[in-house]
C-alpha positions as CSV (number, residue, x, y, z in Angstrom):
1,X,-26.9,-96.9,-69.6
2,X,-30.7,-96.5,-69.4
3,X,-31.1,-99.5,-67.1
4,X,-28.6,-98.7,-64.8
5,X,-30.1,-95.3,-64.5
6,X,-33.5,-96.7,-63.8
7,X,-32.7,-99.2,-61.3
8,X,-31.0,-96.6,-59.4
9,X,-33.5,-94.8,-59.5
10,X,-35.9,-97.5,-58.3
11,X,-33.5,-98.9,-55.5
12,X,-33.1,-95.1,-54.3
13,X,-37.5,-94.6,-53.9
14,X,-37.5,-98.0,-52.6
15,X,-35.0,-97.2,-49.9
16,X,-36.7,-93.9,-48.8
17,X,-40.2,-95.3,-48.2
18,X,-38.3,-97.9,-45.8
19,X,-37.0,-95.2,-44.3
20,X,-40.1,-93.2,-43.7
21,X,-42.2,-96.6,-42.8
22,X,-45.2,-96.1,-44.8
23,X,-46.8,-97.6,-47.4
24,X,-48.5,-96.6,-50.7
25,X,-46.3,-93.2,-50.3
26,X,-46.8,-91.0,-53.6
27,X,-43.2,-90.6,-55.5
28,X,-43.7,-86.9,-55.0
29,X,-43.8,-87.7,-51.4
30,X,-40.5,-89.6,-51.7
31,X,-39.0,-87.3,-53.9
32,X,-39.2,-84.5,-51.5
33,X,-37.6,-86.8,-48.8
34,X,-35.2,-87.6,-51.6
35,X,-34.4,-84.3,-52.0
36,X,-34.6,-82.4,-47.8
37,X,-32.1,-86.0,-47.1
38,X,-29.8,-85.2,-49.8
39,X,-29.3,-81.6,-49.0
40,X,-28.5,-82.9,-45.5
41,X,-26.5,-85.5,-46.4
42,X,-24.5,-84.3,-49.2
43,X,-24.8,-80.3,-48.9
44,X,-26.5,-80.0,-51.8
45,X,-29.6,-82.1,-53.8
46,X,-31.7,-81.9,-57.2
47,X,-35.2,-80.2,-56.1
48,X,-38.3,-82.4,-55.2
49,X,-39.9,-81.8,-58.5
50,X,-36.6,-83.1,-60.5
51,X,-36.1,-86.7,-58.4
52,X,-40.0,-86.9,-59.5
53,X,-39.4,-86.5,-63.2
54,X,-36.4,-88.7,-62.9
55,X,-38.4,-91.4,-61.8
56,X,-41.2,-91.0,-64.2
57,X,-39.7,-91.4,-67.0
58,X,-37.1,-93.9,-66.4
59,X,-39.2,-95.8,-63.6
60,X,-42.2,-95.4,-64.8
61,X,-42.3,-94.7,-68.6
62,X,-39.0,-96.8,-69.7
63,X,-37.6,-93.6,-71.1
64,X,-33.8,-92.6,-71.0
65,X,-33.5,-89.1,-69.2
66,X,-30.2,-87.4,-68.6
67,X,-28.9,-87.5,-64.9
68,X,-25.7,-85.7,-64.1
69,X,-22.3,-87.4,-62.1
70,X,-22.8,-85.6,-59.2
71,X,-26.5,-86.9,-58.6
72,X,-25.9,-90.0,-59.7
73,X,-22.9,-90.4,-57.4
74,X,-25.2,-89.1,-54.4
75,X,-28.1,-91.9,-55.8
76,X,-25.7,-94.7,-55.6
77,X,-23.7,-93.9,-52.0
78,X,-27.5,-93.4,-50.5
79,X,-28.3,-97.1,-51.3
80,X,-24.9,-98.2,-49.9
81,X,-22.0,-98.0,-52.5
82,X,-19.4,-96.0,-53.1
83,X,-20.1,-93.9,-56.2
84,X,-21.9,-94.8,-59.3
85,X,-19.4,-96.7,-61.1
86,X,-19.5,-99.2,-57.6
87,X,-23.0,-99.5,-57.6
88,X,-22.7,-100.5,-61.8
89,X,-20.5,-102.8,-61.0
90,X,-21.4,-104.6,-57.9
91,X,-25.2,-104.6,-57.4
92,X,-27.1,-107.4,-58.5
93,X,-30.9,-107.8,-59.1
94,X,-32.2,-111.3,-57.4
95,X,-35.5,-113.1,-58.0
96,X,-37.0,-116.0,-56.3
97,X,-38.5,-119.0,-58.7
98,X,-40.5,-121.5,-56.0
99,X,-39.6,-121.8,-52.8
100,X,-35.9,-122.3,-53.0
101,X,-34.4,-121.3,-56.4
102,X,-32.4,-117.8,-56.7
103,X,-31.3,-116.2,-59.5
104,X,-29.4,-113.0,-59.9
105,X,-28.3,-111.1,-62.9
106,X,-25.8,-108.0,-62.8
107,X,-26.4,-104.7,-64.4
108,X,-22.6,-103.4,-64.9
109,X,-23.7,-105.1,-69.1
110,X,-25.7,-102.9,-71.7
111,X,-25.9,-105.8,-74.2
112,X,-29.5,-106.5,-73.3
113,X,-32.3,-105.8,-71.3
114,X,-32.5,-107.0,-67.5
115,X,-35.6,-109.2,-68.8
116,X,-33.1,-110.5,-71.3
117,X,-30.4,-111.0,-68.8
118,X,-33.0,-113.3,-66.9
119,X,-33.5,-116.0,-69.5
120,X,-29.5,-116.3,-69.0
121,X,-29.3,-116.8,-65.1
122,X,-26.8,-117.8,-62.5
123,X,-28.9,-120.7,-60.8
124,X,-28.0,-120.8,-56.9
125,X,-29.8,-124.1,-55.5
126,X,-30.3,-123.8,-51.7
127,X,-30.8,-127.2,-49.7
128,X,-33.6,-129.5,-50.5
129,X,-34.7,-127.7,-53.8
130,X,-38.7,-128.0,-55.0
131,X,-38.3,-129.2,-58.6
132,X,-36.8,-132.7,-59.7
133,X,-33.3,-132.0,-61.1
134,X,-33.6,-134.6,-63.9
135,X,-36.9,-133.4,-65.3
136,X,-35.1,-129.5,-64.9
137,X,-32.0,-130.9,-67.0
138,X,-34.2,-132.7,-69.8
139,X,-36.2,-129.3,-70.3
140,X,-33.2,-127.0,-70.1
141,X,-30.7,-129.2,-72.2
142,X,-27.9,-126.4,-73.5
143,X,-27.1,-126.3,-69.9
144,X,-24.6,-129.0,-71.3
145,X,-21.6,-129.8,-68.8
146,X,-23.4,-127.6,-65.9
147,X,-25.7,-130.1,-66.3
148,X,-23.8,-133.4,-65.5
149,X,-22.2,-131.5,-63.2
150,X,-25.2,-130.9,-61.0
151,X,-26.3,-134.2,-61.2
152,X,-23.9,-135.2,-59.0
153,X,-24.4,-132.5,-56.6
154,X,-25.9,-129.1,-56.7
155,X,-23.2,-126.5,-57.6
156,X,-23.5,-123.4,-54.9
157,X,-20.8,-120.8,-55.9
158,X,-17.8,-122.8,-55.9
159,X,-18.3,-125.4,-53.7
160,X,-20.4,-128.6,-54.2
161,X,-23.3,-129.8,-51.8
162,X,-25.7,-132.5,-52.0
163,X,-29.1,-132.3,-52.0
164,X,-29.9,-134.1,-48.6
165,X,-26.9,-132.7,-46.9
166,X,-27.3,-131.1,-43.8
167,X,-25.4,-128.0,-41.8
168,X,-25.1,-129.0,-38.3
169,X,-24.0,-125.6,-37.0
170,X,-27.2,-124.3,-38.6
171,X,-29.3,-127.0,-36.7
172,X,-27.7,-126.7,-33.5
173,X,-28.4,-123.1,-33.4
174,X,-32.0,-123.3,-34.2
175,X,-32.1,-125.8,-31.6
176,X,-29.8,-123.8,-28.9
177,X,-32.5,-120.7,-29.6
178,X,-35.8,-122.8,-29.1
179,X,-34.3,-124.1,-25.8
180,X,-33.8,-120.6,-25.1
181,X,-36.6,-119.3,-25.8
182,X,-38.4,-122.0,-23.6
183,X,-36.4,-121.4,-20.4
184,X,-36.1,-117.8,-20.5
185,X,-38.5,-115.7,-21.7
186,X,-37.5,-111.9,-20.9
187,X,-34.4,-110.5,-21.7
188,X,-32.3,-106.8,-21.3
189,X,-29.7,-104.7,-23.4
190,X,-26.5,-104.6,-21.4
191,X,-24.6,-101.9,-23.4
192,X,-23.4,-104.3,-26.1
193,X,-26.4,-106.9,-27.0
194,X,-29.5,-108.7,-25.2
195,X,-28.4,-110.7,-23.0
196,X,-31.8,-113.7,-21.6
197,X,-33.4,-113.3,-18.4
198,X,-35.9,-114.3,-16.5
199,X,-39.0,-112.2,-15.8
200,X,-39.2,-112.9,-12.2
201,X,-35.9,-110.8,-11.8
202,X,-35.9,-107.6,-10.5
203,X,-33.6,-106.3,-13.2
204,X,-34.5,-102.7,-14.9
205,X,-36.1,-102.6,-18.4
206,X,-36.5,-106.4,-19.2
207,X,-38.2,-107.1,-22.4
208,X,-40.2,-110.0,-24.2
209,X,-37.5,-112.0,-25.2
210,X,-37.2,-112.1,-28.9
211,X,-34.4,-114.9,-30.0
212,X,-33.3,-113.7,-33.0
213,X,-32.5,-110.2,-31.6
214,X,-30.2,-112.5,-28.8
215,X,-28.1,-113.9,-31.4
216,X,-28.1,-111.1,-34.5
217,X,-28.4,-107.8,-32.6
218,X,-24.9,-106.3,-30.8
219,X,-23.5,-103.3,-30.8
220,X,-20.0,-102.3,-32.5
221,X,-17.9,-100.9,-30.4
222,X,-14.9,-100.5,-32.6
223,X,-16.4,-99.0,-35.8
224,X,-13.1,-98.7,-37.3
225,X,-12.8,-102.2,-37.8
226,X,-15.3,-102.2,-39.9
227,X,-14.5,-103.6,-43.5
228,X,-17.9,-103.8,-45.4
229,X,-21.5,-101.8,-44.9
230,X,-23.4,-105.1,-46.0
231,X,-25.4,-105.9,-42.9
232,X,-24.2,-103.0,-40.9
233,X,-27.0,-101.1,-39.5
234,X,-26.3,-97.3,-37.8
235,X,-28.2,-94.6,-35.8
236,X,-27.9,-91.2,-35.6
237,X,-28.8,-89.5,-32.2
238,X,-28.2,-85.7,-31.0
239,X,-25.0,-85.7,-34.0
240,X,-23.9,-89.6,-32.3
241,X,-23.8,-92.3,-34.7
242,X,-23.5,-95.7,-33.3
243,X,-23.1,-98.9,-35.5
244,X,-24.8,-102.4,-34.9
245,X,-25.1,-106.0,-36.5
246,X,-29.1,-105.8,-37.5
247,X,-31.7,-103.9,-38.2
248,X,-34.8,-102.7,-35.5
249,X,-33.9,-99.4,-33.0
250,X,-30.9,-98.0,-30.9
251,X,-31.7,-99.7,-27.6
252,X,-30.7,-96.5,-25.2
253,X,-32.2,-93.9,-27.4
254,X,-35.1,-95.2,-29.5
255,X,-33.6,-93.7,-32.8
256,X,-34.4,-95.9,-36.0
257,X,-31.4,-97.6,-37.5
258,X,-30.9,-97.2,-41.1
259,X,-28.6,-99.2,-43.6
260,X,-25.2,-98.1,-43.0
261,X,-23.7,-96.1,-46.2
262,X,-20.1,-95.0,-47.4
263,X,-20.7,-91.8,-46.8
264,X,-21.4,-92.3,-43.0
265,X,-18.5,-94.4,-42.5
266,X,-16.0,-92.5,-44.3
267,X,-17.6,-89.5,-42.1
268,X,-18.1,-90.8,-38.7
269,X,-15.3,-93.5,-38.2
270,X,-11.9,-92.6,-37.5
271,X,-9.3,-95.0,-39.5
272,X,-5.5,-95.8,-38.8
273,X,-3.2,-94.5,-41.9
C-alpha cells in the first residue's frame, strides 16, 4: 500500500510542475497548486500544507502516512485514470537500460518493493538493440525457455520481430516528412490541423513549418468518439474545452494544452446512451 501511495504522490507533483512550466519549483509551491487546482477541479481539496506533508513523508522520507479515498481518488483522476483502484491497477513505472532496452514493472503487487520488482522485469527489445543477445543470455541464464526463444527472434509483446527487420511504413514517413520539410517550409492551422505552405504566399498567419506538428497535431472534432485519454491532449478557454492529438498550444486561442483526464471527459463530452 505504501508504494502505491508514494508513487501517486510523486506522479501527481511531477504533473503539476509540467503544468506550471518551471523548474526547481519547491513542493510547497506545488502543493499549493495542488491544492487551488483541486478545489477547482473537484469542489473541494486537502489544504497546501497537507499535499506538502503527504509528499514528505512518503516521497521524501519512505514513510507510510494515511491518505483518505476521497484524496486519493482526486490524486489518481488528476494524472489521468479513473479512480485510485484504476491507477493501482493499470499504471506502470518504465526505465530505460542503454539506448534501446525498456523495462516496466506494475505497482497493483505489495509483495516487494518497486526496486525488487526491477530485478524481475518485463524486457521489451526495440529494433537493433545495443547489447549482444548471446552474451545477455549466458549472464542471465534462469531466463530459461525465454531465452531460446529470443534467440530466434526478439519477443515484443506477443509478436516476434527480428533483430534487423525493418518497418517500412515507419521509413516511408520519415522520408515523406524530410521531403516536406525541404519543399515547403511555412505552414498554417486551417481549423483542424497544419496544413504546409509556402512562405511566399500571401496566406494569413503562416508559421515556420515544424513537421512533426503536420503529421501528430489535429484537432478532434467529435470528442465523443473518444475511447481512451492516452495521448489526448485538451484546452480550456473562456469555460470551452477543445480536444487534440498532441501536446504544444490551442492554435486560435493560445491556451496551454494539458493531458486530457477522466474527469474532463466525463464532464465536457456529451455521450450516446
Amino acid at each position: 500500500m505504501y508504494e502505491k501511495k508514494k508513487t501517486l504522490v510523486k506522479t501527481a507533483f511531477e504533473q503539476a510542475e509540467k503544468e506550471l512550466r518551471k523548474e526547481n519549483v519547491s513542493k510547497n509551491y506545488l502543493a499549493g497548486y495542488l491544492s487551488t487546482h483541486f478545489e477547482g477541479l473537484f469542489g473541494s481539496a486537502k489544504t497546501d500544507k497537507m499535499f506538502e506533508r503527504y509528499y514528505t513523508d512518503l516521497v521524501q522520507k519512505n514513510k507510510d502516512r494515511y491518505i483518505d479515498g476521497i484524496t486519493l481518488d482526486q490524486l489518481s483522476k488528476y494524472v489521468g485514470y479513473k479512480d485510485y483502484d484504476d491507477f493501482c491497477k493499470n499504471y506502470t513505472l518504465t526505465k530505460t537500460t542503454g539506448e534501446s532496452t525498456t523495462v516496466k514493472v506494475s505497482i497493483n503487487d505489495d509483495e516487494e518493493s518497486i526496486s525488487e520488482k526491477f530485478s524481475k522485469i518485463f524486457i521489451t527489445v526495440t529494433n537493433n538493440p545495443i547489447f549482444n543477445i548471446p552474451e545477455f543470455l549466458t549472464k542471465h541464464s534462469n531466463l530459461g525457455i525465454v531465452g531460446a526463444i529470443l534467440c530466434g527472434g526478439l519477443f515484443v509483446g506477443n509478436k516476434m520481430y527480428k533483430a534487423d527487420k525493418k518497418k517500412p511504413e515507419i521509413e516511408t514517413n520519415r522520408n515523406r516528412l524530410g521531403l516536406l520539410a525541404a519543399t515547403k517550409q511555412c505552414m498554417y492551422w486551417n481549423g483542424k490541423e497544419y496544413v504546409p505552405e509556402d512562405c511566399n504566399q500571401t496566406k494569413n498567419n503562416l508559421i515556420a513549418i515544424d513537421p512533426k506538428k503536420v503529421a501528430n497535431f489535429k484537432k478532434i472534432t467529435q470528442p465523443d468518439t473518444i475511447s481512451s485519454i492516452k495521448n489526448i491532449w485538451y484546452s480550456k478557454y473562456q469555460n470551452e474545452v477543445e480536444f487534440f492529438t498532441d501536446n504544444g498550444i490551442n492554435p486560435e486561442n493560445g491556451s496551454d494544452l494539458r493531458p486530457l483526464t477522466y474527469y474532463i471527459l466525463e464532464k465536457y463530452t456529451v455521450r450516446e446512451e
